[in-house]
C-alpha positions, 0 to 999 in steps of 0.5 A: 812599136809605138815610139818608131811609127810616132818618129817615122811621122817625122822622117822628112823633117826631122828635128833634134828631139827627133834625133833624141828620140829615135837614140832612146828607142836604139837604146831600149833595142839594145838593152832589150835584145834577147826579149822575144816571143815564147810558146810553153807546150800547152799552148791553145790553138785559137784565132784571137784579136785586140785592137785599139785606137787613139783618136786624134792622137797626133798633136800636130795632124790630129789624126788618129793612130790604131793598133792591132795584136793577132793571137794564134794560141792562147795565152766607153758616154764617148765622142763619136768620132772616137766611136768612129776612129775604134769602127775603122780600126775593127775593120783593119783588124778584121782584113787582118784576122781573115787574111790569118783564117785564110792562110790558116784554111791551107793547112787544115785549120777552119775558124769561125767565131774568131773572138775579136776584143775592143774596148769601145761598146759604141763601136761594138754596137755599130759593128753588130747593127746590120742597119745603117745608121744616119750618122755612119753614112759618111764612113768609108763603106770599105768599113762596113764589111765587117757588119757582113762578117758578124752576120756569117759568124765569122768573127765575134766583137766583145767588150774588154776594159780598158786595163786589159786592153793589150793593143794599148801598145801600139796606140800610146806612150805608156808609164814603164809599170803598165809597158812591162805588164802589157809585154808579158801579157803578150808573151814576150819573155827574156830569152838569154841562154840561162832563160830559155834553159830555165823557161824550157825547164818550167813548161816540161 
């Protein structure tokens, strides 16, 4: 996911590491094609949310790339415009978590305190402090409805580490060790016919 949107970046003018690039994410898609999503029986049904955002990431705009992973089910002294980059980003996760609870609401199902997990306690202060502070009245107030959130008990921020960080994914190149730990993690498994039979076998 990560390597597609860091391409598409460059779809206008591309460049021949470009075109390189792009072969190798066709290549992984080919050679990963039965990977999917698998749901065991005993499955939860909880409304959680990673994010993650790396700030100033792109070494040619500088701007800063977040991600976000939505689970229905179950299975850090900083810079402050990092702080300020995982603030935006706990806030489009937000939109995205209640546009869930929403859809969710017409089937019967009511959330609150949907735990949302990010890896930047100064964010998480600022999320939690009803108080504007001086140094986030340049933020967008768009921002700031999650403030509003927290107070309803809507939603609940909590401190994850780094290395259990699962949005990680989507906001970073990572080694091949750390990429395979992430997608199981995720709930990704290979699904070819003999695996399904046998995964199918292992949640009876």
């Amino acid at each position: 996911m990560h390597a597609t949107c860091y391409c598409a970046r460059y779809q206008a003018q591309p460049t021949e590491k470009h075109l390189t690039a792009v072969k190798r994410i066709f290549r992984y898609l080919k050679y990963t094609i039965h990977m999917g999503l698998w749901y065991p029986k005993d499955t939860g049904f909880e409304l959680t949310a990673f994010l993650d955002s790396d700030h100033a990431g792109c070494l040619d705009s500088r701007k800063s790339t977040s991600g976000g992973i939505q689970f229905l089910g179950g299975d850090k002294l900083v810079g402050w415009s990092f702080v300020e980059a995982e603030y935006v980003s706990l806030s489009a996760c937000c939109i995205q978590v209640l546009w869930m609870r929403t859809q969710l609401t017409d089937y019967g199902f009511h959330f609150d305190k949907i735990p949302m997990y990010c890896d930047s306690k100064a964010a998480i202060a600022i999320s939690c402090n009803p108080v504007q502070h001086s140094r986030t009245k340049h933020i967008d107030v768009r921002y700031h409805f999650i403030k509003e959130k927290i107070k309803k008990g809507i939603v609940e921020l909590f401190f994850v580490g780094t290395k259990y960080q699962l949005a990680d994914l989507f906001t970073k190149a990572l080694p091949i060790e750390r990429f395979k730990y992430l997608i199981r993690r995720l709930g990704m498994r290979c699904l070819t016919p003999t695996e399904l039979e046998a995964l199918a076998n292992e949640s009876a």
